[in-house]
Structure formats: C-alpha cells, structure tokens
C-alpha positions as CSV (number, residue, x, y, z in Angstrom):
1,X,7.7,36.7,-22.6
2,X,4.0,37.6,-21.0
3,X,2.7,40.2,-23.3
4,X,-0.8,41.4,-22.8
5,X,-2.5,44.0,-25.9
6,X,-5.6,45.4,-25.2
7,X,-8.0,46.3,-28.1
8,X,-11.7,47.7,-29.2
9,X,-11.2,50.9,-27.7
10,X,-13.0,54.3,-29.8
11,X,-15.1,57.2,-29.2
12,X,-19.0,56.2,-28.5
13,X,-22.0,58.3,-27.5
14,X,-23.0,58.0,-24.0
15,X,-26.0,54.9,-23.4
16,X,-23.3,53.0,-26.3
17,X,-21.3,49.7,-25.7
18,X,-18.2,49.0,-26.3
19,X,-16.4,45.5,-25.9
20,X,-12.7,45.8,-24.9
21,X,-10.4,42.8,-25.4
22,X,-7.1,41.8,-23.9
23,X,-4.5,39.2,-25.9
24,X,-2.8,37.3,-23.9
25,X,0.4,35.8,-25.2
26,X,3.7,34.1,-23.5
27,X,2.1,32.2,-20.7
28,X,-1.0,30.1,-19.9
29,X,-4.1,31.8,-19.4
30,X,-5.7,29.7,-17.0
31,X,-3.0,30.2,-14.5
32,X,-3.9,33.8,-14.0
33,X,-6.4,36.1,-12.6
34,X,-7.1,39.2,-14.5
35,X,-7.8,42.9,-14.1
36,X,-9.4,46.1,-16.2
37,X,-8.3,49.6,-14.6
38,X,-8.8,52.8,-16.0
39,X,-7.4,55.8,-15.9
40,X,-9.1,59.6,-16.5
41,X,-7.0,62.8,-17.2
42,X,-5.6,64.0,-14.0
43,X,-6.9,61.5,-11.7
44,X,-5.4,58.2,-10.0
45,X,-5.7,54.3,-12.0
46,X,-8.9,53.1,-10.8
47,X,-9.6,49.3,-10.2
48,X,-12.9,48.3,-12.0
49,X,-13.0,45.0,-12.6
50,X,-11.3,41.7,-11.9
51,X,-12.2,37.8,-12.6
52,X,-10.4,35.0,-11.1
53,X,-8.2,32.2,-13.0
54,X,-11.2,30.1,-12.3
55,X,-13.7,31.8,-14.1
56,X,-16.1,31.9,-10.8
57,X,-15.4,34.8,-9.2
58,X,-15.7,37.9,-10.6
59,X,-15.6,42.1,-8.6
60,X,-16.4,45.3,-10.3
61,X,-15.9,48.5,-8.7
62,X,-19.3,50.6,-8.1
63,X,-19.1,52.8,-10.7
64,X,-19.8,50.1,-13.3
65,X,-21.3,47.2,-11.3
66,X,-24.6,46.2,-13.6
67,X,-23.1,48.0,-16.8
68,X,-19.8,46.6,-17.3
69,X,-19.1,42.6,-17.6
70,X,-15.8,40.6,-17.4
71,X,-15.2,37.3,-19.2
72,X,-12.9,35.2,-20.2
73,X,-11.9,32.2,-23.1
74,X,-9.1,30.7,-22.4
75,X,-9.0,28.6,-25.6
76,X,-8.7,32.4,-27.0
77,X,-6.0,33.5,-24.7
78,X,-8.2,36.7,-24.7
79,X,-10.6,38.2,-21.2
80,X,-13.0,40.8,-22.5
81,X,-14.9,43.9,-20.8
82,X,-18.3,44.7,-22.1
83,X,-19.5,48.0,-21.9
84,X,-22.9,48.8,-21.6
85,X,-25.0,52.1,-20.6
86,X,-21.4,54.2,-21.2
87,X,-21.2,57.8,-19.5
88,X,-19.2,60.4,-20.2
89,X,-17.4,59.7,-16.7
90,X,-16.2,56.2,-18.3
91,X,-13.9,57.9,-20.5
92,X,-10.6,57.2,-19.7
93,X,-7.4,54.8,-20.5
94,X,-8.6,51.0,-20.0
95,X,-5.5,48.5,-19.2
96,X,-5.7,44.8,-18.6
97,X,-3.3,43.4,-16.4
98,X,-2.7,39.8,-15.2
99,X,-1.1,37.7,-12.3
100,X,-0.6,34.5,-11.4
101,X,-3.2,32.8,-8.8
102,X,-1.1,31.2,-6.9
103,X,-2.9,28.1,-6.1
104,X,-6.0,30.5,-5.4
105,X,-8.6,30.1,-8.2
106,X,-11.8,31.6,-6.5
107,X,-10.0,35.0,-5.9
108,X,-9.0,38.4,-7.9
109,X,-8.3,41.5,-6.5
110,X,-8.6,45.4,-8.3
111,X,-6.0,47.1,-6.9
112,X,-2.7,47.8,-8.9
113,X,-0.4,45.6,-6.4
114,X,-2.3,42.8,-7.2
115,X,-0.9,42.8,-10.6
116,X,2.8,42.1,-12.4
117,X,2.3,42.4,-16.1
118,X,0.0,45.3,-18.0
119,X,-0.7,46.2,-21.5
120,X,-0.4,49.5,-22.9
121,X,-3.9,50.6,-22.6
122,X,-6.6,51.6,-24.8
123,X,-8.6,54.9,-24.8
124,X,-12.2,55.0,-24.5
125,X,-14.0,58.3,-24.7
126,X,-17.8,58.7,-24.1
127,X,-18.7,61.7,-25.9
128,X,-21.8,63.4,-28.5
C-alpha cells in the first residue's frame, strides 16, 4: 500500500529554515514524480513545488522560487523541501503527494489533479 509521511515540520522565526521530509513507502520511488502543496487557514491548497521521477526537472511556484528547494534520494525512499528565508506568509499545512510518471521522466506538474496519493501533512508556522 503507497503510504507517504511527511515530517520536520515546527514553529521557526521568520529569515529561519526548515527542511521538510516526505517517506515514501509501498511503491518504487523512481517511478514517481512528486509534489509539496500547502495550505493556510481559510485559503485554497497551493501548488509550490514539484520534481520529476527523473530528478531533472524541477517547478516552484513564485512565492518561493530562490528560497525553497526540492530533492530527492531514492535510495532513501524520501524527497525533501528546504526552506530558506521563511515568512510569516509560509505558514501553513505542507503535504507531499506522489504520482506515477507515466513513461514521462522530465515532467511534474503542481496542481492537485496531478496527484493520487498524499500524506497527512505537516504544519509549519513562521512566527516571533
């Protein structure tokens, strides 16, 4: 059974970092493409960032493009988002979520459709 447990979450100052992990478990990583998404109190699950089943290609949404950076070890069954530079705006619910590539290795999308199995999330708040 595909399982995915995200981890590292907490409460940080803003300009902290903060690196989130995401167990994978039940299937072979390097199959799948992966996404982070967030959501805030009262708003809509935002895309932020996605990396392919390749490894090549990675997206992040503007609000963290050049703070926030998506990885992947697939001897580790584990992809990771590092969080630099945090704001107070970054606080939110973080989920991982994973799909399978379907023959397409260079690709990853960050909206929700784009995705068939989530963890349960992990909460981040940015706060002094």
């Amino acid at each position: 059974q595909l399982q995915l447990v995200e981890s590292g979450g907490g409460l940080v100052q803003p300009g902290g970092s903060l690196r989130l992990s995401c167990a994978a478990s039940g299937f072979t990583l390097r199959y799948y493409a992966f996404g982070w998404f967030r959501q805030a109190p009262g708003k809509e699950r935002e895309g932020i960032s996605c990396i392919s089943s390749s490894g090549a290609r990675t997206n992040y949404a503007d609000s963290v493009k050049g703070r926030f950076t998506i990885s992947r070890d697939n001897a580790k069954n584990t992809v990771y988002l590092q969080m630099n530079s945090l704001k107070p705006e970054d606080t939110a619910i973080y989920f991982c979520a994973a799909d399978l590539d379907y023959g397409i290795q260079t690709m990853c999308g960050m909206t929700s459709g784009d995705f068939g199995s989530w963890g349960q999330g992990t909460q981040v708040t940015v706060s002094s």
